[in-house]
C-alpha positions as CSV (number, residue, x, y, z in Angstrom):
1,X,0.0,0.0,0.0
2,X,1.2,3.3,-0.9
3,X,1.6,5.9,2.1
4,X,2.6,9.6,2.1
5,X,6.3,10.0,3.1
6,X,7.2,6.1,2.6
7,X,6.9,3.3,0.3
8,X,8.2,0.5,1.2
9,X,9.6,-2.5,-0.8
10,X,11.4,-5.9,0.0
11,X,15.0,-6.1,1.8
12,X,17.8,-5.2,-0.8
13,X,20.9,-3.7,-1.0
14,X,21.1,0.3,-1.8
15,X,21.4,0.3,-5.5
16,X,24.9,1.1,-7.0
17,X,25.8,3.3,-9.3
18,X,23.3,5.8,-8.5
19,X,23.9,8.8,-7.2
20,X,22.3,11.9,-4.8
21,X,20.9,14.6,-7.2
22,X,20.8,17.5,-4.5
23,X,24.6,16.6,-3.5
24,X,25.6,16.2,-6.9
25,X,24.6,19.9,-7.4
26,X,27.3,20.9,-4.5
27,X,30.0,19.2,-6.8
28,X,29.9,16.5,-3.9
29,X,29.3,12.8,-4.8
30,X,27.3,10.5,-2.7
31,X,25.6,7.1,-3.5
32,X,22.0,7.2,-4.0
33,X,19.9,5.0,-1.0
34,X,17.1,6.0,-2.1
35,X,14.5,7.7,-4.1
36,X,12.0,10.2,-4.1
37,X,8.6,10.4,-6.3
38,X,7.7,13.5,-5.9
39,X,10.6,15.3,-6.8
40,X,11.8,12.8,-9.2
41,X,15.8,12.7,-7.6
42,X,17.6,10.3,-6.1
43,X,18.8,11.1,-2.4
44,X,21.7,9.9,-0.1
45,X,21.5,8.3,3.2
46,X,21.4,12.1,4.7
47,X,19.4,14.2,2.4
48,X,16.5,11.0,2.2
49,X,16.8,11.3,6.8
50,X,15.8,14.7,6.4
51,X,14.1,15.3,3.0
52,X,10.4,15.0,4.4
53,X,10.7,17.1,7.7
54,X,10.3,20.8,5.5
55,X,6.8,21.6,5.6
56,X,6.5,21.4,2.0
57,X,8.1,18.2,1.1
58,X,5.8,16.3,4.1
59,X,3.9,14.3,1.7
60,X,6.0,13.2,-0.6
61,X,6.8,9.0,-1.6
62,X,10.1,7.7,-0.7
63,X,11.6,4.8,-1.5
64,X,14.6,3.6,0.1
65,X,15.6,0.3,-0.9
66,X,16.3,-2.1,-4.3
67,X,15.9,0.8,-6.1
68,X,16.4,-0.9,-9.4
69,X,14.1,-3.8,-8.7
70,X,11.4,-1.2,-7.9
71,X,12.1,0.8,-10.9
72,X,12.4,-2.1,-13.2
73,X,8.8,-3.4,-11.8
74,X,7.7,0.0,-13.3
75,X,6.3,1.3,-10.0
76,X,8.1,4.5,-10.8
77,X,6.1,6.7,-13.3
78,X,9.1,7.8,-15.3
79,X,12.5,7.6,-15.1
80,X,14.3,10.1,-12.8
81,X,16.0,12.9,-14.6
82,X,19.8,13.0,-15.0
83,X,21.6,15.0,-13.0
84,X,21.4,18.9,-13.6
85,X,24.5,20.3,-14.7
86,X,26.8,22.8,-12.3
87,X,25.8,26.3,-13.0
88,X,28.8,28.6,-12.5
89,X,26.4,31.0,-10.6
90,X,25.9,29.4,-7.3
91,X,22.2,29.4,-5.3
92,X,22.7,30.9,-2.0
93,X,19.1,29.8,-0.7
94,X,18.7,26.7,1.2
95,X,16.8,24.0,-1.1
96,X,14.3,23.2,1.6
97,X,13.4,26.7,3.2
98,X,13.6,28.9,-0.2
99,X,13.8,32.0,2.2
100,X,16.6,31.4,4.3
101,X,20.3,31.8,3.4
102,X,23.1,29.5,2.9
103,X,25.2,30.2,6.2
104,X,26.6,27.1,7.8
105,X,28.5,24.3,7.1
106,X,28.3,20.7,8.4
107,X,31.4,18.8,8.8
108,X,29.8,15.8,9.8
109,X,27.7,15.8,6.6
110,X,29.9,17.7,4.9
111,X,27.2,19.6,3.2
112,X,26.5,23.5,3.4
113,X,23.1,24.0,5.3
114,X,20.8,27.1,6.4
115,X,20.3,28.2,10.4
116,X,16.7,26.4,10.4
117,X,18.2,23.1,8.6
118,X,21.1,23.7,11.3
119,X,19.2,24.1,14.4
120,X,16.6,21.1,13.5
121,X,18.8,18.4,12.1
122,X,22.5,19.1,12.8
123,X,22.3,19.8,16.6
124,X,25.3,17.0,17.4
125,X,27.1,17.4,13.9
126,X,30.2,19.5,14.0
127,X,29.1,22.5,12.5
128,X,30.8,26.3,11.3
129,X,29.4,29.5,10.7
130,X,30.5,30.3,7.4
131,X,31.4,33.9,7.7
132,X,33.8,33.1,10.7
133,X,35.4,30.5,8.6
134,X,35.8,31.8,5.0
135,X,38.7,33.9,6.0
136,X,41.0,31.1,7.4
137,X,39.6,28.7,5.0
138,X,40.4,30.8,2.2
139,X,44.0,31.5,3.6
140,X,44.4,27.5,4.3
141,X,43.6,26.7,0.5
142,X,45.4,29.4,-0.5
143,X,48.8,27.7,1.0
144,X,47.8,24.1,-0.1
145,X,47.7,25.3,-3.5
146,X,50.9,26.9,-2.8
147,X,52.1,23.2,-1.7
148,X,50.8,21.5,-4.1
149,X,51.9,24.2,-6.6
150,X,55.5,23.5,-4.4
151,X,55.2,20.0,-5.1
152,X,54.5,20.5,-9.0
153,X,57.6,22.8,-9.1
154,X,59.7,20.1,-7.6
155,X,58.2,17.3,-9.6
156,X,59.2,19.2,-12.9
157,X,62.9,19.9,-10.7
158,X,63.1,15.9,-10.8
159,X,62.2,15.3,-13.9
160,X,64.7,17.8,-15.3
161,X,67.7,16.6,-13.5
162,X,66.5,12.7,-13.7
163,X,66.2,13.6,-17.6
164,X,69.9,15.0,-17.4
165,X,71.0,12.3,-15.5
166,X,69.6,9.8,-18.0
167,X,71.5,12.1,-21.0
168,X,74.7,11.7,-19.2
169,X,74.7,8.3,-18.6
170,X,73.5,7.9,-22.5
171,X,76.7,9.7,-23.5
172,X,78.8,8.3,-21.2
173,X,77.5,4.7,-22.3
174,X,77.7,5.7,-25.8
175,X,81.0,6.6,-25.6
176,X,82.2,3.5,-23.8
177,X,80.6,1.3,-27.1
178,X,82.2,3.2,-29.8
179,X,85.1,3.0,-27.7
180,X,84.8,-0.7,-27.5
181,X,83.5,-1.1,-31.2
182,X,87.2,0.7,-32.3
183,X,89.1,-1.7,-30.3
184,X,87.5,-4.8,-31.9
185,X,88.0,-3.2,-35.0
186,X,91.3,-3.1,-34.5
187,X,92.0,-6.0,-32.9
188,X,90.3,-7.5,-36.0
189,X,92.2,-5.2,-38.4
190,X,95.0,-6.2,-36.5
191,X,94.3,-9.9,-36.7
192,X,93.4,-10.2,-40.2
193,X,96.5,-8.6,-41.6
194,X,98.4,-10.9,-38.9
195,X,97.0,-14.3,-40.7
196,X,97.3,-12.5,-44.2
197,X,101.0,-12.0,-43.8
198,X,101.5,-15.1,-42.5
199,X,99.4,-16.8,-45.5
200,X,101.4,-14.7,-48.3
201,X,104.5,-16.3,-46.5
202,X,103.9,-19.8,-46.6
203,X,102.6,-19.1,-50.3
204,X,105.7,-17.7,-51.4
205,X,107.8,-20.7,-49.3
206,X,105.4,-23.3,-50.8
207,X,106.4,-21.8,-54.7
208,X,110.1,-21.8,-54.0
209,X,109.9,-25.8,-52.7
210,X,107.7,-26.4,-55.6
211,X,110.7,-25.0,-58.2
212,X,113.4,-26.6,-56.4
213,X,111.1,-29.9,-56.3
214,X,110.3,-29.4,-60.2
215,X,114.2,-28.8,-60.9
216,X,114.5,-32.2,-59.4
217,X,112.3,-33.8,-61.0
218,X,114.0,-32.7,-64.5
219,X,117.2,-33.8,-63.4
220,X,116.1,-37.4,-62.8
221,X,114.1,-37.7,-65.3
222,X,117.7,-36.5,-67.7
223,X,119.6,-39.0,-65.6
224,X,117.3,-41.8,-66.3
225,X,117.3,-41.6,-70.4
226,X,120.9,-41.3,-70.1
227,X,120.8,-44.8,-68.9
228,X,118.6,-46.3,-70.4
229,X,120.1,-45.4,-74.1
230,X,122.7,-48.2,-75.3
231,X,125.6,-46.2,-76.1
232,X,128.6,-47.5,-77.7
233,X,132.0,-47.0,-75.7
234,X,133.7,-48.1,-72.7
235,X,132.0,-50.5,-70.0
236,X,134.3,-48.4,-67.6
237,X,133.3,-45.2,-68.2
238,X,129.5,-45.7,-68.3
239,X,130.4,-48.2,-64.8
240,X,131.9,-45.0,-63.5
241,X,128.8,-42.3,-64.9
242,X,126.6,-44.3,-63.1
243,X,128.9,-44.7,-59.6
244,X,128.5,-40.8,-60.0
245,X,124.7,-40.6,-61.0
246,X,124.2,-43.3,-57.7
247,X,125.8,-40.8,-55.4
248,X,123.9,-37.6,-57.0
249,X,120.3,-40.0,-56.4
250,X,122.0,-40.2,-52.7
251,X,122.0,-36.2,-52.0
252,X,119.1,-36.0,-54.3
253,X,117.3,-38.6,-52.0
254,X,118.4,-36.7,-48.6
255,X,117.5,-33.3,-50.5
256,X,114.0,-34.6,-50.8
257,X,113.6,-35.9,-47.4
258,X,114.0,-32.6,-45.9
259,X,111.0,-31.4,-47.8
260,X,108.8,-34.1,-46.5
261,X,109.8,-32.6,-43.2
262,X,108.5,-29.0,-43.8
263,X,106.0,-28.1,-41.8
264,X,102.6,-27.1,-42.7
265,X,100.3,-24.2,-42.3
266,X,97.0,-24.8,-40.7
267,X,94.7,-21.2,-39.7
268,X,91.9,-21.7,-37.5
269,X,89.5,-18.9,-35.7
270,X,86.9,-20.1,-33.6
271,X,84.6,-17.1,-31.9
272,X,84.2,-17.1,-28.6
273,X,80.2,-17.2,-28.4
274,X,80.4,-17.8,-24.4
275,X,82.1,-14.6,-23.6
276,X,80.3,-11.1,-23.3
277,X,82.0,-7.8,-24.3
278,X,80.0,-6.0,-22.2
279,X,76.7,-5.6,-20.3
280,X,74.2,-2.6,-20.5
281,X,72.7,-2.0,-17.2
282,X,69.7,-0.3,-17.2
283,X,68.9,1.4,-13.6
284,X,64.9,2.4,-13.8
285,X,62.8,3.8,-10.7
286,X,59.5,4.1,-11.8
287,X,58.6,6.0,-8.6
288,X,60.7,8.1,-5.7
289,X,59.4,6.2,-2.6
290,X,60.2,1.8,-1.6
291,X,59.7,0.1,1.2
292,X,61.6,-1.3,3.7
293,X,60.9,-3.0,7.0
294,X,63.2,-2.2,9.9
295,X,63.9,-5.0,12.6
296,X,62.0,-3.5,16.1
297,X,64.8,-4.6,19.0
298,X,63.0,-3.2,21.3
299,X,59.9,-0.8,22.7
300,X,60.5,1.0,26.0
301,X,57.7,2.7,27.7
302,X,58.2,6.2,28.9
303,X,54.6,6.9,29.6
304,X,54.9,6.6,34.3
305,X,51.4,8.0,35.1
306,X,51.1,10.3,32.3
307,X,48.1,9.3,29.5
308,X,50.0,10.5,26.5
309,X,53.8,11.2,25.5
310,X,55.2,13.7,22.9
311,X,58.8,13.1,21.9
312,X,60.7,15.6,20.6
313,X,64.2,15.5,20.4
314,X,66.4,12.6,21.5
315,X,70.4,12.5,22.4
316,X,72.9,9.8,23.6
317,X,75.6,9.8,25.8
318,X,79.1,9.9,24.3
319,X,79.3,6.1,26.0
320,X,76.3,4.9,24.6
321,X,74.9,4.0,27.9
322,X,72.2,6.3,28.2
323,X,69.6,7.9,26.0
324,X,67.7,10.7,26.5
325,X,64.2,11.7,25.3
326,X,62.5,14.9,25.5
327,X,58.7,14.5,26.2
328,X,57.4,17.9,25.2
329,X,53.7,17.4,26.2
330,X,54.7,16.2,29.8
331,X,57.3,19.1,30.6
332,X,60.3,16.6,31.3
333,X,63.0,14.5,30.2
334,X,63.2,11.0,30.2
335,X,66.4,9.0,30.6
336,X,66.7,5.4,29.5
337,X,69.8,3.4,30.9
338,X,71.4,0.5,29.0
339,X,69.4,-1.4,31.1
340,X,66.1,-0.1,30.0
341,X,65.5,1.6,33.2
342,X,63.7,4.4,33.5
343,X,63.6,7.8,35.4
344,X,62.2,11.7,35.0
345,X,63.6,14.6,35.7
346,X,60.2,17.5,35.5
347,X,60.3,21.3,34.2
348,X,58.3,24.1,34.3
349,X,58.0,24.7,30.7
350,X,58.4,22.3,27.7
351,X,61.9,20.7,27.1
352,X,62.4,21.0,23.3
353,X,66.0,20.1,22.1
354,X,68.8,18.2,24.4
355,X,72.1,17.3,23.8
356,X,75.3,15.9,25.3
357,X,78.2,17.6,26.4
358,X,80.1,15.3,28.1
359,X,79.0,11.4,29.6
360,X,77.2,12.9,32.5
361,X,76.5,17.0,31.3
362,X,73.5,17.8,28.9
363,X,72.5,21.1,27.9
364,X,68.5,21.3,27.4
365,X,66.9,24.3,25.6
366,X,63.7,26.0,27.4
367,X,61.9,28.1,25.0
368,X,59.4,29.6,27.3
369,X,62.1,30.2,29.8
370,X,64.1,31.9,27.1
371,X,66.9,29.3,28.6
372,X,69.3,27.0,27.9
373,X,70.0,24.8,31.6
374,X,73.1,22.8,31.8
375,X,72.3,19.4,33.4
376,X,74.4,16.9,35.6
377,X,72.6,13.8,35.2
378,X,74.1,10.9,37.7
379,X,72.7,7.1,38.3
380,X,70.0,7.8,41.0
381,X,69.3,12.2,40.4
382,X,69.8,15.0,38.2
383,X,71.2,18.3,39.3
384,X,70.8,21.6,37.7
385,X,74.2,23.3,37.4
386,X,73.9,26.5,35.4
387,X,72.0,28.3,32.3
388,X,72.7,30.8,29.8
389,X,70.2,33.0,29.0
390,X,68.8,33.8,25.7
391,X,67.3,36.8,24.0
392,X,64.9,34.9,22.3
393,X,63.3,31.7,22.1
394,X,65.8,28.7,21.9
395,X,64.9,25.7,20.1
396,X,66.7,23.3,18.2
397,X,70.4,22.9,19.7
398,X,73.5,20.8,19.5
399,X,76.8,20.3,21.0
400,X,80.3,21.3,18.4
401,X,82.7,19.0,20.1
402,X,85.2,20.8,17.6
403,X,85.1,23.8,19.1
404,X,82.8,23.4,22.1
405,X,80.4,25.5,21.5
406,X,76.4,25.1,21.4
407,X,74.5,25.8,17.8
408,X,71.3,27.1,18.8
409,X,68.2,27.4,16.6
410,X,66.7,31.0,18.3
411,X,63.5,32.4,17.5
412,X,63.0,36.2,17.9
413,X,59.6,37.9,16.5
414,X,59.2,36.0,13.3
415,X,63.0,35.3,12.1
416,X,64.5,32.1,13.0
417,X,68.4,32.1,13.2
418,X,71.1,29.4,13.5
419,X,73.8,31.0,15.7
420,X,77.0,30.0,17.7
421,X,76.9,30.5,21.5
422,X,80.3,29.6,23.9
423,X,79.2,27.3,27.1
424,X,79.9,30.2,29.5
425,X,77.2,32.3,27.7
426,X,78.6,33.9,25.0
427,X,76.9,34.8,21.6
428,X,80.2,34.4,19.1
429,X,78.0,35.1,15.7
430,X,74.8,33.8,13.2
431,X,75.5,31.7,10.6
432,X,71.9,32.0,9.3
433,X,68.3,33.1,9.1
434,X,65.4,32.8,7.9
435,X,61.7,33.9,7.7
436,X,60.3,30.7,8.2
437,X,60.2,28.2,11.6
438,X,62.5,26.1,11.9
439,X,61.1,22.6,13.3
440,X,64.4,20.6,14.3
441,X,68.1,21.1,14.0
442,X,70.9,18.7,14.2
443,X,74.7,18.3,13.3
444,X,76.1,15.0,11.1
445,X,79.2,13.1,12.0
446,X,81.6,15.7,9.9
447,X,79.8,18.8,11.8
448,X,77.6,19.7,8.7
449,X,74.0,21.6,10.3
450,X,71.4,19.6,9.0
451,X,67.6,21.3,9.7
452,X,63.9,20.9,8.7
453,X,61.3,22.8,8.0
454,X,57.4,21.9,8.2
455,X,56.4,25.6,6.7
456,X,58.8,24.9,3.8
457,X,58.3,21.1,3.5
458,X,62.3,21.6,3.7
459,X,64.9,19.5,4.4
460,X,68.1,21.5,4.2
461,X,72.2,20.7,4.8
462,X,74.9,23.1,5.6
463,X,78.6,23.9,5.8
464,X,79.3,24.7,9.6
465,X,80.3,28.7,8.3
466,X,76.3,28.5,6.8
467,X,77.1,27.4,3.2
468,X,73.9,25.4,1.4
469,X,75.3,22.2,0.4
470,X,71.9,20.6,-1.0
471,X,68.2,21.2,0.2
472,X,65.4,18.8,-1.3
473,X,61.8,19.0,-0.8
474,X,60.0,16.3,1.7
475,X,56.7,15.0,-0.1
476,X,54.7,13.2,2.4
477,X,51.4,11.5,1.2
478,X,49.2,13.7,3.8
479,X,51.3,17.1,2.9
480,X,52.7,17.2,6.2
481,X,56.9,17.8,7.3
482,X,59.2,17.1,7.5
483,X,59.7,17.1,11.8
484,X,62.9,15.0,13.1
485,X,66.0,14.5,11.4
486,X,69.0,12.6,11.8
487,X,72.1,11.3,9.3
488,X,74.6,8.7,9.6
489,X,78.4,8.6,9.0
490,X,77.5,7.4,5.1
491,X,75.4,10.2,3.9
492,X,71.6,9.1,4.3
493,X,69.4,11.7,6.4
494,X,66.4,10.2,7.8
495,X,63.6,12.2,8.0
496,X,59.8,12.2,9.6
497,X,56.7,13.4,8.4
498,X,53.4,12.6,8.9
499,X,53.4,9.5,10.5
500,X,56.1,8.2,8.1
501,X,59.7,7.9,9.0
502,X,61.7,8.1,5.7
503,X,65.1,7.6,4.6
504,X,66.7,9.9,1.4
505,X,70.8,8.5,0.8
506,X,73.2,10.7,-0.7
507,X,71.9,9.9,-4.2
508,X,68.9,11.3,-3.6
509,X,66.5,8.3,-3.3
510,X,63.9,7.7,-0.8
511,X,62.9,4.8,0.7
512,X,60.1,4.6,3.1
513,X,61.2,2.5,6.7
514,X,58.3,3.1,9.2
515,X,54.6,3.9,8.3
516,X,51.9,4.6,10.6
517,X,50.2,1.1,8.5
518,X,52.6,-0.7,10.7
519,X,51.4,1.3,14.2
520,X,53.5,3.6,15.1
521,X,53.7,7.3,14.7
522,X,57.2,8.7,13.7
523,X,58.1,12.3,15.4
524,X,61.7,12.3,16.3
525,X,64.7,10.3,14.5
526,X,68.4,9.4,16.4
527,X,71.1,7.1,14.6
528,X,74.1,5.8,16.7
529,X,76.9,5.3,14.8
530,X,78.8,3.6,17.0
531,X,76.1,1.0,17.8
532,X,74.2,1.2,14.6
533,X,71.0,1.4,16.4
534,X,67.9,3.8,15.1
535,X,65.8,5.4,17.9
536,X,62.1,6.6,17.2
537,X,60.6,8.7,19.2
538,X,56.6,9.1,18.5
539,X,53.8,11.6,19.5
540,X,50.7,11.5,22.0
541,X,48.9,8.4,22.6
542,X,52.0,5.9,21.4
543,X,54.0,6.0,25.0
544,X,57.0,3.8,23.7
545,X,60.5,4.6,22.5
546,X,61.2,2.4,19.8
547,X,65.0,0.9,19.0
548,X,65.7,-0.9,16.0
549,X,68.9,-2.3,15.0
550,X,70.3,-1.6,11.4
């Protein structure tokens, strides 16, 4: 039976490859569940919840399920018409109350609704008043086309130099086969002429035996008419002719025997079929980002009696036997002993950088305080022994062992510099700056300054006087980085972004080692050379430290 506001048909699934007429008008695609008579359109989940509650739309037949069964039982009067085309002037007036204005948008729903559609029907949705919104929305899409416009730029950067690369390596491979095709002509040049000289040789050798053999031949063939004509004269002098004739057949004989012993000429060349010249090699990477999976050694909690950790920077002892975590969130440092042991030393303000200066002295940077404090950690305590004040807002910092002195990341209205500070206090000079945040700052195991920028999407390497040695862009899948950064005595820089935790090498390729697929959340990066162990440290709910070995 057919009732106002419902009609309803046997159990189905929501037919497929229909979709929502009203949403489809906001540019926004949603699979039809079901349909309405009335107005002839096909409606979403949402839009069919709420399309009968206007006054005006209160009587109208909806169908909601097997769609396609129900139309194909010709229970529909016609079929529905397609969907309306996008007019480039948009309709500011709420579909349902015609008098009201478009002002809100739904998050939940992710459709743009008026004040009554918002007050009756999206209550408990997460919802925005538009004109308190456009301003930073506008200003957010303005930089993620400026990313993505980033990204484009360094995309056609890639393809250039991977294009120049592949040209120089065509060259470079061309010339090593002409090179190669000239020395096997000559060595066949070479050969030929070899065997040729060799073959004229024996020709000429072979002609001279033949005469001298020929001549021989004649003389016998003299001697033997001579003896067998009957002559008249003495028996002795023809007995003596032929004693002389006997002894010429005798050298004769012996000359003729050395020719049998000539040696002959045989040529042979058989090509060696089993052996390669050479071998093209043919290096192809279809895209700028493999996989890898990292051995976990071990996860050490660092969570006590807190609900949520925040690591963000990370430092060893020059005796590897203690590592030190900064927990941002929680105020405090955390230090891990070889032993996996566990202990917290608490601040007033948030902890951001730490590094070593000696195997019990760490120097910790205090942004809020404006501080850096020099810390005595021992087995059971740690001791505060002095600071140096900043006039600014210390971030990022690192211990030069060259020259002891700190390299400080300071922040001071909106220019972030890198700048050289002694241990007693002293600024000695910048060595750069910049109008963008810097996120993290460390030093490789030459003293290069390597730092990161989220604002940028930079990843950037130094000389320690401030020379650029090579920046590259960090493309993350969800547009966000890069955050921690460390390197390795052999080049590669590893880098985190949005809960990725990437490696680039020296070449320039990326390989992807920790994804948040695998659970964990990538924030801060340490390698130890000495022990070849990476340390991870993550952000809020994931309480662990993790330690892989390499």
């Amino acid at each position: 039976m057919e009732i106002p506001g419902r009609r309803a048909v046997k159990d189905g699934n929501i037919s497929l490859g229909l979709v929502c007429h009203p949403c489809q008008e906001d540019s926004v695609t949603q699979q039809a569940h079901g349909y309405c008579i009335n107005c002839k359109e096909y409606l979403c989940e949402t839009c069919y919840k709420y399309h009968r509650r206007p006054k005006p739309f209160k009587d109208h037949v909806l169908i909601d399920e097997n769609i396609d069964e129900y139309q194909s039982e010709k229970m529909l009067d016609e079929t529905p018409p397609p969907v309306p085309e996008r007019k480039n002037v948009f309709d500011t007036k709420c579909r349902f109350h015609r008098n009201e204005d478009l002002k809100y948008h739904c998050r939940t729903h992710k459709i743009i609704v008026c004040s009554v559609c918002a007050l009756k029907h999206h209550t408990e949705c997460n919802v925005d008043y538009i004109p308190e919104i456009c301003d930073s929305e506008r200003r957010l899409l303005v930089q993620k086309i400026e990313y993505v416009e980033g990204k484009v730029e360094y995309i056609l950067k890639l393809e250039k130099e991977a294009l120049l690369l592949a040209e120089e390596s065509y060259e470079s491979v061309l010339s090593d086969l002409i090179s190669q095709r000239m020395q096997m002509t000559r060595y066949f040049e070479e050969t030929e002429k070899e065997i040729s000289d060799l073959v004229l040789r024996f020709r000429e050798e072979s002609k001279k035996r033949e005469e001298e053999t020929l001549e021989i031949e004649q003389k016998l063939k003299t001697k033997k008419e001579v003896l067998t004509e009957t002559t008249p004269g003495s028996e002795i002098k023809q007995y003596i002719s032929m004693r002389k004739t006997d002894e010429e057949m005798d050298n004769t004989n012996a000359k003729l025997q050395g020719v049998f012993c000539r040696a002959s000429l045989t040529i042979a060349y058989k090509p060696q079929q089993s052996q390669v010249l050479g071998e093209a090699i043919v290096e192809h990477q279809k895209g700028n980002v493999g996989t890898r999976k990292l051995k976990l050694l071990r996860k050490v909690s660092i969570a006590g009696e807190k609900a949520s950790c925040s690591i963000i920077d990370m430092a060893t002892s020059p005796n590897n036997q203690v590592l030190i975590v900064a927990d941002v969130i929680n105020n405090r440092l955390v230090i891990i002993s070889d032993e996996y042991d566990v202990t917290f030393h608490q601040f007033a303000s948030k902890p951001w950088a730490v590094t070593y200066i000696s195997d019990t002295e760490v120097a910790v940077s205090l942004p809020e305080d404006k501080q850096v404090k020099f810390i005595t950690v021992g087995d059971i305590s740690c001791k505060n022994r002095k600071s140096i004040e900043v006039p600014g807002a210390p971030y990022g910092i690192r211990y030069r062992k060259s020259d002891c002195s700190l390299v400080i990341v300071n922040q001071e209205s909106q220019r972030f510099t890198i700048e050289y500070w002694s241990l007693d206090g002293n600024f000695l000079r910048t060595i750069t700056s910049h109008d963008y945040a810097l996120d993290h700052m460390t030093l490789t195991a030459d003293g290069k300054i390597l730092y990161s920028s989220s604002a940028k999407h930079l990843v950037c390497l130094l000389e320690p006087d401030g020379t650029v040695l090579k920046s590259f862009q960090y493309v993350d899948d969800n547009m966000l980085g890069p955050y921690g950064i460390a390197s390795d005595a052999f080049g590669n820089i590893y880098v985190c972004g949005q809960k990725r935790l990437r490696v680039v090498s020296k070449e320039g390729k990326w390989e992807q080692i920790l994804a948040q697929e695998d659970g964990f959340a990538p924030q801060s990066v340490l390698f130890c050379d000495k022990t070849k162990r990476l340390f991870v440290g993550q952000t809020r709910t994931n309480k662990d430290v993790l330690m892989f070995q390499i």
